[in-house]
C-alpha positions as CSV (number, residue, x, y, z in Angstrom):
1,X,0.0,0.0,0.0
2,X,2.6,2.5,1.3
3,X,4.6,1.8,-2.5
4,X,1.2,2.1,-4.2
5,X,0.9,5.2,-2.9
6,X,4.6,6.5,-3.4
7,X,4.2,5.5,-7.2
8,X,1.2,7.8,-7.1
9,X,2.1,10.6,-5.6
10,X,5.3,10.7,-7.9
11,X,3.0,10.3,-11.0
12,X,1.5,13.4,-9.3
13,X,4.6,15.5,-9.4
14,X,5.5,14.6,-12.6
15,X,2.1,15.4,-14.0
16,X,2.8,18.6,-12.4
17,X,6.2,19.4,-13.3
18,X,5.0,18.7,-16.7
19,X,2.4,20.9,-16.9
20,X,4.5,24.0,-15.5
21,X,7.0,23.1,-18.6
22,X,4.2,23.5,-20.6
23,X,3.1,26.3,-19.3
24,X,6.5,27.7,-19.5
25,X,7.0,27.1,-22.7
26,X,3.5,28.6,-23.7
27,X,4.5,31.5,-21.9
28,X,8.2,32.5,-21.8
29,X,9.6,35.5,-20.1
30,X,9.3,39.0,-22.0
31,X,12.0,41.0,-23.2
32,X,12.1,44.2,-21.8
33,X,11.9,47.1,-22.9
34,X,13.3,50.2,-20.3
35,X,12.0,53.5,-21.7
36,X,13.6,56.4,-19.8
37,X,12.1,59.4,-20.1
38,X,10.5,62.7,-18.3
39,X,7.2,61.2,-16.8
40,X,6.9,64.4,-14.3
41,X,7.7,67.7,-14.1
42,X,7.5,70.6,-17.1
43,X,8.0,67.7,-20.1
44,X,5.7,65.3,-18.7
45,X,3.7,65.5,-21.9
46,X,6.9,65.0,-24.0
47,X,7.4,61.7,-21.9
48,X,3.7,60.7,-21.9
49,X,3.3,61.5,-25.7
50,X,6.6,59.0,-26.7
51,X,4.5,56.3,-24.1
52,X,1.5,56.3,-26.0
53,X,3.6,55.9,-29.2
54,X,6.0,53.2,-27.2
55,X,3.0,51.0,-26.2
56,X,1.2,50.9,-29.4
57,X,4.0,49.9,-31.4
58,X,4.6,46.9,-29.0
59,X,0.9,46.2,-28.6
60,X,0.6,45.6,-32.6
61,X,4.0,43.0,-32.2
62,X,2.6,41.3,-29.7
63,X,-1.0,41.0,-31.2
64,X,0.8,39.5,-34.2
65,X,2.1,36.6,-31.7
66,X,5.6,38.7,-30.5
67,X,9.0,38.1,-31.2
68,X,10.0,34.6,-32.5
69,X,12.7,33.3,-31.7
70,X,13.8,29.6,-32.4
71,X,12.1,28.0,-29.2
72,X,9.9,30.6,-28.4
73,X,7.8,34.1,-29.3
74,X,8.0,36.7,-26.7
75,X,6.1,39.4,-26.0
76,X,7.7,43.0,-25.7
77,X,7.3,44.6,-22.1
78,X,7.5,48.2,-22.3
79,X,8.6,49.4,-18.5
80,X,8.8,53.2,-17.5
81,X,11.4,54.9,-15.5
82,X,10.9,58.3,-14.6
83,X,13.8,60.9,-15.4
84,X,12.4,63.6,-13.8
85,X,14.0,65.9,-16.5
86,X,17.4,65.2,-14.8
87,X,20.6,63.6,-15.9
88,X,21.5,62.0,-12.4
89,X,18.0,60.6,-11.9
90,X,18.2,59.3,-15.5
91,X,21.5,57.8,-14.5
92,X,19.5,55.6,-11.7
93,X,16.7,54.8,-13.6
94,X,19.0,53.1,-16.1
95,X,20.8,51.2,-13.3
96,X,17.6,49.9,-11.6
97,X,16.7,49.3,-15.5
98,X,19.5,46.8,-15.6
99,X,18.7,45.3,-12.2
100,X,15.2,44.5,-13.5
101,X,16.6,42.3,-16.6
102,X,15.9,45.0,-18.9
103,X,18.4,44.5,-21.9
104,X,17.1,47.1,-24.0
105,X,17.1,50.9,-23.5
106,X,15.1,53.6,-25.0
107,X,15.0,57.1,-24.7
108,X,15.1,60.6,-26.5
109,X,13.5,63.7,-25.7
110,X,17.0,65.4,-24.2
111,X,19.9,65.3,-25.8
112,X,22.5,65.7,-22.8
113,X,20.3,62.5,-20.9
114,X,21.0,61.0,-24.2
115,X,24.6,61.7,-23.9
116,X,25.3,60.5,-20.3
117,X,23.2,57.5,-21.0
118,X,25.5,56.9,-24.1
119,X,28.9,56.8,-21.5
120,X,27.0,55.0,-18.8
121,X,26.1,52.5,-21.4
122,X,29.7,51.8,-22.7
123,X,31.0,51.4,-19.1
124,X,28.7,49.0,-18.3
125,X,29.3,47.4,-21.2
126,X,32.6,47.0,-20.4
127,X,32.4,46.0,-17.0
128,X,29.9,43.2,-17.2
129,X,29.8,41.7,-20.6
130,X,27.0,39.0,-19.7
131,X,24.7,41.7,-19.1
132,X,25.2,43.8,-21.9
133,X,22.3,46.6,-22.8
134,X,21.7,48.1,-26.3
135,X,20.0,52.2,-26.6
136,X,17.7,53.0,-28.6
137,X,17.4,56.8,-29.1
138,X,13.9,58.2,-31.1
139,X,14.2,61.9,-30.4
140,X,17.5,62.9,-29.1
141,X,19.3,64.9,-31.8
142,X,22.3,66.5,-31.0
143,X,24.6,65.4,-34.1
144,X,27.6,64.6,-31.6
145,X,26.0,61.4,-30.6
146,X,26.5,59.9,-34.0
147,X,29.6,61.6,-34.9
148,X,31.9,62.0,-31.7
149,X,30.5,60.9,-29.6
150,X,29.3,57.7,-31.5
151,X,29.3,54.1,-29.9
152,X,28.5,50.7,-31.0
153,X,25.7,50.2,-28.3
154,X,23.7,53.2,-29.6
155,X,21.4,53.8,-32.5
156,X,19.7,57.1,-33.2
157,X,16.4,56.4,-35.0
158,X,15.2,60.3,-35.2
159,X,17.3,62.5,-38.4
160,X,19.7,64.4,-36.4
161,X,19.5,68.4,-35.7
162,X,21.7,69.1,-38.9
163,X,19.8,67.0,-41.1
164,X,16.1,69.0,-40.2
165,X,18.3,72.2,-40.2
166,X,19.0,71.0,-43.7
167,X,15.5,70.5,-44.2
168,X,13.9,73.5,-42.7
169,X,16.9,75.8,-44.6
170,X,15.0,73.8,-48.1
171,X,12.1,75.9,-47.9
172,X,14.0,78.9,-46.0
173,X,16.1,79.5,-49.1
174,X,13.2,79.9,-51.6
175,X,12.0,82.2,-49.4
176,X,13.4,85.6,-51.2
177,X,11.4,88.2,-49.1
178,X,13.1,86.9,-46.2
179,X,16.2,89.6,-45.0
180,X,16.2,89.2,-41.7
181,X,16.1,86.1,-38.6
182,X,16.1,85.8,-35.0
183,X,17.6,82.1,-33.6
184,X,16.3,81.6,-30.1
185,X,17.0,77.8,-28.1
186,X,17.0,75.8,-24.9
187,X,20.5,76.9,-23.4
188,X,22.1,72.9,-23.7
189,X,24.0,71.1,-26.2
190,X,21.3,70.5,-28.5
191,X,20.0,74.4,-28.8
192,X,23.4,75.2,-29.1
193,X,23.8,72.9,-32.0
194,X,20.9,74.2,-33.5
195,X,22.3,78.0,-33.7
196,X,25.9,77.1,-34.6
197,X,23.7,75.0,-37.2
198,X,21.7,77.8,-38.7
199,X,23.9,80.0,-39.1
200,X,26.4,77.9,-41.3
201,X,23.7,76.9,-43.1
202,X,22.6,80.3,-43.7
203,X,25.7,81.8,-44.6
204,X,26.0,79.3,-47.4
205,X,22.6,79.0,-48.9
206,X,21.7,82.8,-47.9
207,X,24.3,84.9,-46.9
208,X,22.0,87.8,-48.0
209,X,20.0,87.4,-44.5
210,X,21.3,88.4,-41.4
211,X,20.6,87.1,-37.8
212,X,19.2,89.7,-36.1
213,X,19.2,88.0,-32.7
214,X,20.2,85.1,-31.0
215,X,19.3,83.7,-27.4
216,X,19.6,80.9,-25.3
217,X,16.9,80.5,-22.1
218,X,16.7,78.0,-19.5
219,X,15.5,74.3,-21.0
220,X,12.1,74.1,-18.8
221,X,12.7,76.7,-16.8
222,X,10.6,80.0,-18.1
223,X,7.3,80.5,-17.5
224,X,6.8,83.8,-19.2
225,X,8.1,84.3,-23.0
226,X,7.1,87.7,-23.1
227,X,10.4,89.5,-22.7
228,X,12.0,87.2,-25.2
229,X,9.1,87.7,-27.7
230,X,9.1,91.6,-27.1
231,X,13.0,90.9,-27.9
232,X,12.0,89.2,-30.8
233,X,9.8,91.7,-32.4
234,X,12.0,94.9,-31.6
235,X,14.5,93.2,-33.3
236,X,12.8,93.7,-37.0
237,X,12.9,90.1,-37.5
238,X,11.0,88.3,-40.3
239,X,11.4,84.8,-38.8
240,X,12.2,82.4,-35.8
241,X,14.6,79.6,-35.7
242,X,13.4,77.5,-32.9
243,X,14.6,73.9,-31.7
244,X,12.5,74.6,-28.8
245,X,9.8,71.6,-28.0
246,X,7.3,71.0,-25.1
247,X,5.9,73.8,-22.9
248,X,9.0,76.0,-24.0
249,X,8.0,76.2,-27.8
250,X,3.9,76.5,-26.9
251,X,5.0,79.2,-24.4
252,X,7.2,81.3,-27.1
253,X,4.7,80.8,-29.4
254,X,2.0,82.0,-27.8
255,X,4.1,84.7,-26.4
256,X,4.8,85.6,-30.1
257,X,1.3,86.0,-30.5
258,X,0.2,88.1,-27.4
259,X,2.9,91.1,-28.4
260,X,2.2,90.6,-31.9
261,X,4.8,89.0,-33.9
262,X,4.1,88.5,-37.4
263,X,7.0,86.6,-38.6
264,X,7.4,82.8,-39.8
265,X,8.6,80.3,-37.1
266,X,10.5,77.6,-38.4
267,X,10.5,75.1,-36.2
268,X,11.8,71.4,-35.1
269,X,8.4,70.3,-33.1
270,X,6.0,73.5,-34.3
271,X,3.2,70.7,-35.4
272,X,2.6,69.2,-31.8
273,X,2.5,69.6,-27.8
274,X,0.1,72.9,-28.2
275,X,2.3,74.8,-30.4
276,X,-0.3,75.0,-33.2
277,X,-3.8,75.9,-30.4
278,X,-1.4,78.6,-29.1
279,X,-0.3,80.3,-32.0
280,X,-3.9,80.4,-33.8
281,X,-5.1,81.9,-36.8
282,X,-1.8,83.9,-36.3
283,X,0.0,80.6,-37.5
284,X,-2.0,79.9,-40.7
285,X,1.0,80.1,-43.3
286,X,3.9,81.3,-41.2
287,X,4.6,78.4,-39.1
288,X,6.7,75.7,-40.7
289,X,7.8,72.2,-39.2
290,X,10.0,69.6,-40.2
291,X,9.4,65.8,-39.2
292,X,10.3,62.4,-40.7
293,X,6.2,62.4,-41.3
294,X,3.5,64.1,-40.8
295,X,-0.3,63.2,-41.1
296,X,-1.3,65.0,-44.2
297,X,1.3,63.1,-46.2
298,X,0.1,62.3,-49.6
299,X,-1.2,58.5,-49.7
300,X,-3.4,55.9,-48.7
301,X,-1.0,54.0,-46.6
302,X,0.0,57.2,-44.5
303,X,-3.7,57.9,-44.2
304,X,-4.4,54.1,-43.0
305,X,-1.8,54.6,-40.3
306,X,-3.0,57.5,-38.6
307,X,-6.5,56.5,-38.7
308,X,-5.2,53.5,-37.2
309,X,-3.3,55.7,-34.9
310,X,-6.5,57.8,-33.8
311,X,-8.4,54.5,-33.1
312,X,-6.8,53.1,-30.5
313,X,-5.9,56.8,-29.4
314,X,-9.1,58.9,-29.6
315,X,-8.5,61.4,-27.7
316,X,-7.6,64.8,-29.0
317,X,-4.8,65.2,-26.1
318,X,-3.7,62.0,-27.5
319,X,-3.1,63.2,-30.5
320,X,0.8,62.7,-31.5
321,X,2.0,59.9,-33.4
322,X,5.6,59.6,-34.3
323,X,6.1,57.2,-37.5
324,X,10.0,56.5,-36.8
325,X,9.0,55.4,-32.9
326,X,6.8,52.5,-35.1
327,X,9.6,51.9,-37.3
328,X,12.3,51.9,-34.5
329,X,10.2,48.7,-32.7
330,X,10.0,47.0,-36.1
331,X,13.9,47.5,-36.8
332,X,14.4,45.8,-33.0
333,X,12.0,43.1,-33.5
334,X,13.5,42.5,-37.3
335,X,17.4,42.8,-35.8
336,X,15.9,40.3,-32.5
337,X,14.6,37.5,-35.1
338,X,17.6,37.9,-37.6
339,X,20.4,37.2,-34.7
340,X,17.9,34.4,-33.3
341,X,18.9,36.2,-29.4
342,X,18.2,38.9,-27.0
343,X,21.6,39.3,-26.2
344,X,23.1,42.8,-27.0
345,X,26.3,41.9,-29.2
346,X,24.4,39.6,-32.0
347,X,21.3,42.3,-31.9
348,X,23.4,45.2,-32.2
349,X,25.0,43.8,-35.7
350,X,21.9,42.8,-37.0
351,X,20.6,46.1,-36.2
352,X,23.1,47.8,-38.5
353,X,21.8,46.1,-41.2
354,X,18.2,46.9,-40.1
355,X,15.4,48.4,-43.1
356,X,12.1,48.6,-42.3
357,X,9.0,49.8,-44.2
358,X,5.7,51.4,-42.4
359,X,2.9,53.2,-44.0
360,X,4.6,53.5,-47.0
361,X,8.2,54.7,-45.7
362,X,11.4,53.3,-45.8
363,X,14.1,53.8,-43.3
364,X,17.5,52.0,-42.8
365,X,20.3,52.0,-40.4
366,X,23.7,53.1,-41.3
367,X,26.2,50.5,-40.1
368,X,28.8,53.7,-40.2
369,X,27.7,55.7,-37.1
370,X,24.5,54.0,-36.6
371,X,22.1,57.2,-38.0
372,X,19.0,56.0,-39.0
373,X,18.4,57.1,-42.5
374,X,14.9,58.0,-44.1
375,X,12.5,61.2,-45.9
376,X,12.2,63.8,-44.4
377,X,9.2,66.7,-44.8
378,X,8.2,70.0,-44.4
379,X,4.9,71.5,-43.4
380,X,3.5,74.8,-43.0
381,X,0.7,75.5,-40.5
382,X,-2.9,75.7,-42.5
383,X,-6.8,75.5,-41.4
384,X,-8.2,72.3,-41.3
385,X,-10.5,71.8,-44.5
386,X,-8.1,73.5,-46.4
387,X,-6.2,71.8,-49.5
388,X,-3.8,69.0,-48.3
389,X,-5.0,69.6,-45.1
390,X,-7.4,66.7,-44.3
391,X,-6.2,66.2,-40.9
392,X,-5.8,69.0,-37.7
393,X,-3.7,68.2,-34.8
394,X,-4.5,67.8,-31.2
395,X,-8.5,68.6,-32.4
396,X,-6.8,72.4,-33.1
397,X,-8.7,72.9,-36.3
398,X,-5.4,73.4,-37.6
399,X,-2.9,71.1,-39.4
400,X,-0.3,70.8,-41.5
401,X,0.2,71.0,-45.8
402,X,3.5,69.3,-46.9
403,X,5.5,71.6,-48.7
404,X,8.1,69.8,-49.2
405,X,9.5,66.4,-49.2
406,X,13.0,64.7,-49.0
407,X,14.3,61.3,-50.3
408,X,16.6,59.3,-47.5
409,X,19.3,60.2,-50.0
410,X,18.4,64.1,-50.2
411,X,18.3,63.9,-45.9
412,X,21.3,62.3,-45.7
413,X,24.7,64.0,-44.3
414,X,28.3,62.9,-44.1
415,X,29.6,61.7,-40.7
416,X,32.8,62.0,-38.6
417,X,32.2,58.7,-36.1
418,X,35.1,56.7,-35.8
419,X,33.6,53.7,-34.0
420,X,35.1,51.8,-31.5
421,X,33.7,47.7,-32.3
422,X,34.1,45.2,-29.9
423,X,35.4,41.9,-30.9
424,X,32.0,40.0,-29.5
């Protein structure tokens, strides 16, 4: 009886053990995703605007059975950590990151974070090769982190600040009444690198105008724009050059209104975040933006996406979509599946040879310096109703009419990144 009964109860744990295997197997552990980014503070929206875009992405993966590797598919878990707005606190958030298992590292809306998160990385790196991490930036665009500053465990998905300067200065140049600007930035390295920008790309495509102006404010910092917008108009300036985004380009902008301003604005992030409700009817036709998309773009497979977009976000607030965050998931997932691992080293070589294509747009990753490469376009602030302008922004009534467009090749810039390539 007492054998009898020890057969059993083994037949018991085996039937057991068996049936966790399976469900094991049916269910393996995620690979996590850490995005790092400014959940609180003045660029909370910046850092709840990339989540929405974050979390859709990986909810259309994971609907389509997740990543598939040989023994398994895995579902993407996207886990926040709160910056704060603040290097140091972005820092430990990409340490406790590491401690949760996350191999994978996204962030972009600052370009020093970006920077510090790029040496952080490398040392790590370094110092514990079995637990290797790879960054994904979407938004940070400071052209050192692709040329200097370059490293093998970064990839910048977003076209760097030189590239949209190159973009915006498309339009700017054709532009013959135009005599006169006024460059105004975030005081860090990424507004710097968008004045040093402008004006080399102004004194060789328009010498004839001259910068009237040029200030650098505290990144998140002002609450009133008038005295820089007052500035602005005593200056006799016909336009704005602005890399300014969240609450510091809706501020200036609607600061620009209130004393009157009638210049152009040409802008990184005009087209989202409030910029176009704050400026008004005073924006129709003088406020330009450059984007790697935008949803007015020409085209039934553009149109599908936003739509898309809009449905599972329907929310006017919501209302900020990002086409190279969607194409920045599909490149991981792609790179993930080609090397067959999670690990950093095999994902990070398939990722240089990384092309994706969404809603009709083609973007690939250049093994050089690891800068994304893909169109670029123009738009310029217009009425909703209005020709090309099918669809507003943030339920504004006001959206934006492609003006022009650029191939991957016509974006594309030379680099100086001499990258340092580990051996495995």
């Amino acid at each position: 009886m007492f054998i009898l009964l020890r057969r059993v109860l083994k037949l018991a744990l085996l039937a057991l053990c068996a049936s966790a295997l399976g469900l094991a197997r049916a269910d393996p552990a995620p690979i996590r995703i850490a995005m790092i980014e400014s959940l609180s503070g003045p660029f909370a929206n910046t850092g709840e605007a990339v989540l929405r875009n974050l979390s859709w992405a990986m909810e259309r993966v994971n609907a389509a059975g997740g990543v598939k590797l040989a023994a398994s598919s895995n579902r993407l878990l996207l886990e926040r950590y709160d910056s704060k707005g603040q290097n140091e606190e972005a820092l430990s958030a990409l340490k406790a990151a590491i401690d949760d298992g996350a191999r994978f590292v996204v962030q972009g809306n600052s370009s020093s974070t970006a920077a510090v998160l790029i040496d952080a990385i490398n040392k790590h790196n370094e110092r514990e090769p079995d637990k290797r991490v790879l960054f994904l930036n979407y938004s940070a665009v400071d052209p050192i982190l692709t040329n200097e500053k370059c490293s093998f465990w970064h990839f910048r998905f977003d076209a760097h600040a030189d590239m949209r300067m190159r973009a915006l200065m498309s339009v700017l140049k054709d532009d013959r009444a135009l005599k006169s600007v006024y460059l105004i930035g975030q005081d860090y390295s990424f507004g710097h690198a968008v004045a040093r920008e402008a004006r080399r790309q102004l004194a060789l495509l328009r010498p004839d105008v001259q910068v009237v102006g040029e200030e650098l404010h505290p990144m998140g910092r002002v609450k009133d724009f008038l005295p820089y917008a007052a500035k602005i108009k005593a200056s006799g300036a016909q336009a704005v050059i602005t890399g300014n985004f969240g609450n510091d380009l809706s501020l200036l902008v609607k600061a620009a209104k209130e004393v009157g301003f009638e210049g152009r604005f040409y802008t990184f992030y005009g087209n989202a975040l409030g910029a176009p409700a704050a400026m008004g009817d005073a924006g129709i036709g003088k406020v330009l933006a450059v984007a790697d998309w935008l949803p007015n773009v020409p085209g039934a497979a553009s149109e599908a996406f936003y739509r898309s977009f809009r449905q599972r976000f329907p929310k006017s607030a919501d209302d900020y979509v990002h086409l190279r965050m969607q194409l920045m998931v599909a490149a991981l997932v792609q790179a993930i599946e080609q090397a067959g691992s999670t690990e950093a080293f095999p994902v990070a070589r398939a990722l240089e040879q990384a092309r994706v294509t969404m809603a009709a747009q083609t973007g690939s990753m250049r093994a050089s310096d690891h800068q994304f490469q893909q169109p670029l376009v123009v738009g310029v602030m217009e009425r909703q109703g209005e020709p090309g302008v099918k669809f507003d922004v943030e339920g504004s009534g006001y959206g934006f009419r492609v003006v022009k467009a650029l191939s991957s090749a016509e974006a594309e810039l030379p680099g100086s990144c001499k990258m340092q390539r580990p051996v495995q």
